[in-house]
C-alpha positions as a Python dict, from the first residue, in 0.01 Angstrom:
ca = {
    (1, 'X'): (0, 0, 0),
    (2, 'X'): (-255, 321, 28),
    (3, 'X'): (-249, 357, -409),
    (4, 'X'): (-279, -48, -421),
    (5, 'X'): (-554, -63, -203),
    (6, 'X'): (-725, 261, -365),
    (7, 'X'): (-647, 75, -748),
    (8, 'X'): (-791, -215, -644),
    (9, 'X'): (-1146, -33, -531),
    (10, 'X'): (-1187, 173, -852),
    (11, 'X'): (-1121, -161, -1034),
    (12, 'X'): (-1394, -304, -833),
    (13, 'X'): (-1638, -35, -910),
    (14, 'X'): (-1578, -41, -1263),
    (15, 'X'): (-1639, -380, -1283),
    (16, 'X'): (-1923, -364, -1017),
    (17, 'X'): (-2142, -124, -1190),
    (18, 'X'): (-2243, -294, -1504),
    (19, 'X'): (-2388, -612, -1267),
    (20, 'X'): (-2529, -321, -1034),
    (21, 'X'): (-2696, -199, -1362),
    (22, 'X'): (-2846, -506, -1440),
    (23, 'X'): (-2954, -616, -1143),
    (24, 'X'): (-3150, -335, -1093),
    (25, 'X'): (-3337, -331, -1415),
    (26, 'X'): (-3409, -765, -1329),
    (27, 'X'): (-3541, -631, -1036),
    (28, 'X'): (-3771, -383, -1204),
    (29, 'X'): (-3892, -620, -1487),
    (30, 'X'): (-3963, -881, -1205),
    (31, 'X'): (-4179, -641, -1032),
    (32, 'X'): (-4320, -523, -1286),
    (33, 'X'): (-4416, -937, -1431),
    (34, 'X'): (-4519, -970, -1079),
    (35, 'X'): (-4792, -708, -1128),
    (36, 'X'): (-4936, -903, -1438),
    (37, 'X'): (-4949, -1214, -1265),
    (38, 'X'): (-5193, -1104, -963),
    (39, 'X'): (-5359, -931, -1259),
    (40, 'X'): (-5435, -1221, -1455),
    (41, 'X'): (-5471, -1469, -1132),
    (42, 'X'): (-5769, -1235, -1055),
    (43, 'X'): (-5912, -1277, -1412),
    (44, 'X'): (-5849, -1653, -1403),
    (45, 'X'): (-6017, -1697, -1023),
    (46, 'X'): (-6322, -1458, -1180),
    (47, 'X'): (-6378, -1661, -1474),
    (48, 'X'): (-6325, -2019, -1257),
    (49, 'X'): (-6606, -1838, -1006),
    (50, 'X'): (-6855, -1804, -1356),
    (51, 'X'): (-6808, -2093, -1394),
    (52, 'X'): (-6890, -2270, -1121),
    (53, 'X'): (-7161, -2038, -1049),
    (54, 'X'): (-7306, -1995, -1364),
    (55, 'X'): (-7183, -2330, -1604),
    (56, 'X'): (-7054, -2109, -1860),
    (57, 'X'): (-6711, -1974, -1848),
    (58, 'X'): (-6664, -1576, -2004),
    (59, 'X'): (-6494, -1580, -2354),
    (60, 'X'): (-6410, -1357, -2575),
    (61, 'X'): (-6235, -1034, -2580),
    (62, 'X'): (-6161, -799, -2293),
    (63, 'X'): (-6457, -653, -2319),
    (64, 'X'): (-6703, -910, -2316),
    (65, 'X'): (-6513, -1090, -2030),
    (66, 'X'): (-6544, -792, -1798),
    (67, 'X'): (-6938, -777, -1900),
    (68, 'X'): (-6939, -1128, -1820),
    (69, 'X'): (-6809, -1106, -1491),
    (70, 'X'): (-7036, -775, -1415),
    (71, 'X'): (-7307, -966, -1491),
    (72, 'X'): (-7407, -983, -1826),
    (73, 'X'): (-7430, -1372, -1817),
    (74, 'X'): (-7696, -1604, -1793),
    (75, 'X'): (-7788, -1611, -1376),
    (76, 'X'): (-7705, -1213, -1403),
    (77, 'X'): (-7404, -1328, -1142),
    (78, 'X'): (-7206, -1027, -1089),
    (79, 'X'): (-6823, -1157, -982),
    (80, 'X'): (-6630, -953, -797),
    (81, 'X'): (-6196, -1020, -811),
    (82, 'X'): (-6028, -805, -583),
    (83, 'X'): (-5641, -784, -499),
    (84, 'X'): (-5628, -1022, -223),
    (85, 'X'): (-5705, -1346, -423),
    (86, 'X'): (-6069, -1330, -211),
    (87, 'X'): (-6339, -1336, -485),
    (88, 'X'): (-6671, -1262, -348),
    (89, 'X'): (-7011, -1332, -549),
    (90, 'X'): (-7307, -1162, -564),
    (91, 'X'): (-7655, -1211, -681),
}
């Protein structure tokens, strides 16, 4: 019974560990996809904010987005995005 019982839990951890394995690196891509997300949330709120504030929404490329939303836009509105999903203007 002992060397059934002991068979039968090395067969479960060799087929355990490849799920383990990938379950860990879902979790790790998720979190890391998660990041992005409040990243570009924040960009998305910032440029909504111009936007209303301002009646132009920021395009172009990275750069001229971030000028845009420190201020370099027509009202000189400087937007501020933080982490929380809270934008805050300022004049």
């Amino acid at each position: 019974m002992k060397k059934i019982m002991i068979f039968v839990g090395v067969v479960t951890l060799i087929v355990a560990s490849p799920m383990r394995a990938r379950a860990w690196q879902t979790f790790r891509v998720n979190a890391r996809r998660q990041g992005s997300m409040k990243i570009i949330e924040n960009l998305f709120t910032g440029s909504k904010n111009t936007k209303k504030l301002s009646a132009v929404i920021p395009v172009g490329a990275n750069a001229s987005v971030v000028k845009a939303l420190q201020g370099n836009n027509p009202k000189n509105l400087i937007i501020i995005v933080g982490p929380q999903y809270r934008p805050s203007m300022t004049r």
